[in-house]
N, C-alpha and C positions, 0 to 999 in steps of 0.2 A: 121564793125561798123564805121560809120562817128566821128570821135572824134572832128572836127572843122570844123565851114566853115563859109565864108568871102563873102560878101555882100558890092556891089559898084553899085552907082546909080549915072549917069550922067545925063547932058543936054544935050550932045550931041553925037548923034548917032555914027558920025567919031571919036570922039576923042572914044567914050566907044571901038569901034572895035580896035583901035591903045593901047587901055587900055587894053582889054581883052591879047591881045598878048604880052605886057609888064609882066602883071600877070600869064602867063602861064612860060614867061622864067627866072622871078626872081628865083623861089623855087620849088620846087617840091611840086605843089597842080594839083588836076585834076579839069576841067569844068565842070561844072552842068549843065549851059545854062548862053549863053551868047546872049541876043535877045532885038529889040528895042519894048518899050515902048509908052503909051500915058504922055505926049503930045508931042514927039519929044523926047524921054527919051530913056537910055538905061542900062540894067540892067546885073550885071554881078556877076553867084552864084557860087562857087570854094572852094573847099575843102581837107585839108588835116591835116599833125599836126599843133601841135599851133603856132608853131615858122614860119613855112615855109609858112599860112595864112598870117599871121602879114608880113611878111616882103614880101608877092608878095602885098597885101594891100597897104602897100606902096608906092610900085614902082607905083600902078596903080592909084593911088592919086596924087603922084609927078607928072605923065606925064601927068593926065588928067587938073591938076590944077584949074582954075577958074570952070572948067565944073562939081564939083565933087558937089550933090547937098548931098549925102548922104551916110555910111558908119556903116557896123560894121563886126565884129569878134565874134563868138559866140563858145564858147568851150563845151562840152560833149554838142552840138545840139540834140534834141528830135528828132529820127529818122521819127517819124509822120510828123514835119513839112515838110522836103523834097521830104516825100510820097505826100503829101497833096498841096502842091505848083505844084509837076506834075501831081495831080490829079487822082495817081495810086495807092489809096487806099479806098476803098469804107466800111463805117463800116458795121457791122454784123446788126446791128438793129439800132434803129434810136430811139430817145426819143425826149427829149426837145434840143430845139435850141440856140444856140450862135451865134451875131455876133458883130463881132467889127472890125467899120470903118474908116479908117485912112487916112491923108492928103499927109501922106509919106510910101514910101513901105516898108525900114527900119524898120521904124515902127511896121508895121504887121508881120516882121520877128520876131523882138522882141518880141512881144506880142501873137505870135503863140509859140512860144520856153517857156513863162512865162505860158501862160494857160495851156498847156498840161501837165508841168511838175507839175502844185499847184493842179490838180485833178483827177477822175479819167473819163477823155472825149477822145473821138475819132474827129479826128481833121476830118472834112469834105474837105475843102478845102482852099487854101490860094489863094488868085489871086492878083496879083501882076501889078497894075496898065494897065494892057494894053486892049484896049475900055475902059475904063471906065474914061478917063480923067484925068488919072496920080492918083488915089487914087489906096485903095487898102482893103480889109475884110479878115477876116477871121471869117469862119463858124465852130461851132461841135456841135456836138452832147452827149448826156450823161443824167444822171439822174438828175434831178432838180437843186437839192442841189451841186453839180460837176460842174453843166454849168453856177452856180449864183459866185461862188467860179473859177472858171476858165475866168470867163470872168472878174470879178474885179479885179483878179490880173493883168491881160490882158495889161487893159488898165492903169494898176499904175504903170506897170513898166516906173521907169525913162525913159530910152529912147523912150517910146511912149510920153510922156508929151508934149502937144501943141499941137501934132498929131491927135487928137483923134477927129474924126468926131461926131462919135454915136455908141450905144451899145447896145442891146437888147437880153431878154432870155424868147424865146416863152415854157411856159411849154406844152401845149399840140398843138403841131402843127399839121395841118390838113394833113391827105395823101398825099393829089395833090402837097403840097407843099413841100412836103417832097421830092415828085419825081425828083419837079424841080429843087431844087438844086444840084442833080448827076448829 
């Protein structure tokens, strides 16, 4: 079980690669993915205990410095969300729709870890800015009342605040649509 993981979004692509390697030698955390972004972004997901998060966070803040557009630390992480960010999780059945779109990727980490935990939804997918212009959604699925309750907390979590593009909870969503977003 993932007990933490640590979330750094730069501006720029050399410094996140020069960051990723800082973050890997501070502490003992392992890489999730370290890969560049829209618009010239770079994104870097690393997890371990609390302590050794925090402080390779850090070191990869310190070195990235001006470049660090965004940042967090997220402790007992909902294991959905890092299924769902790599997209290697597909739910059992499919009901009403969630989604909620953000300005920052941060963001939708947070508000992916807040939703899943306030209901009972299966997280479809997180997608983390890249095509899409540097934003970022997150999609599930669940029963009506689960994905009206899963997506307001979503997006109330403090650190989505100012982020928050748009939100929507399709109750009966039509098949084809259903398809497309697997």
């Amino acid at each position: 079980m993932m007990e933490t993981i640590g979330f750094l979004e730069l501006s720029s692509i050399a410094k996140g690669i020069e960051a990723a390697d800082a973050i890997l030698k501070a502490a003992e955390t392992k890489l999730l993915f370290a890969r560049p972004g829209c618009p010239g972004k770079y994104y870097i997901l690393f997890c371990g205990e609390v302590a050794a998060v925090q402080s390779s966070l850090d070191a990869g803040k310190k070195l990235a410095g001006s470049c660090v557009v965004d940042s967090c630390v997220i402790p007992r992480v909902h294991p959905q969300v890092i299924q769902a960010m790599n997209l290697s999780a597909v739910p059992e059945q499919m009901a009403a729709i969630g989604v909620m779109e953000f300005f920052s990727v941060t963001a939708a980490v947070y508000a992916a870890d807040a939703a899943v935990k306030a209901a009972d939804v299966s997280l479809i997918d997180v997608r983390l800015g890249t095509g899409i212009g540097g934003k970022s959604y997150v999609t599930m699925t669940g029963e009506v009342a689960a994905v009206n309750e899963s997506v307001q907390c979503g997006v109330a979590t403090p650190n989505a605040q100012g982020m928050v593009v748009s939100s929507v909870v399709i109750a009966n969503p039509h098949p084809e649509l259903l398809d497309n977003l697997l």
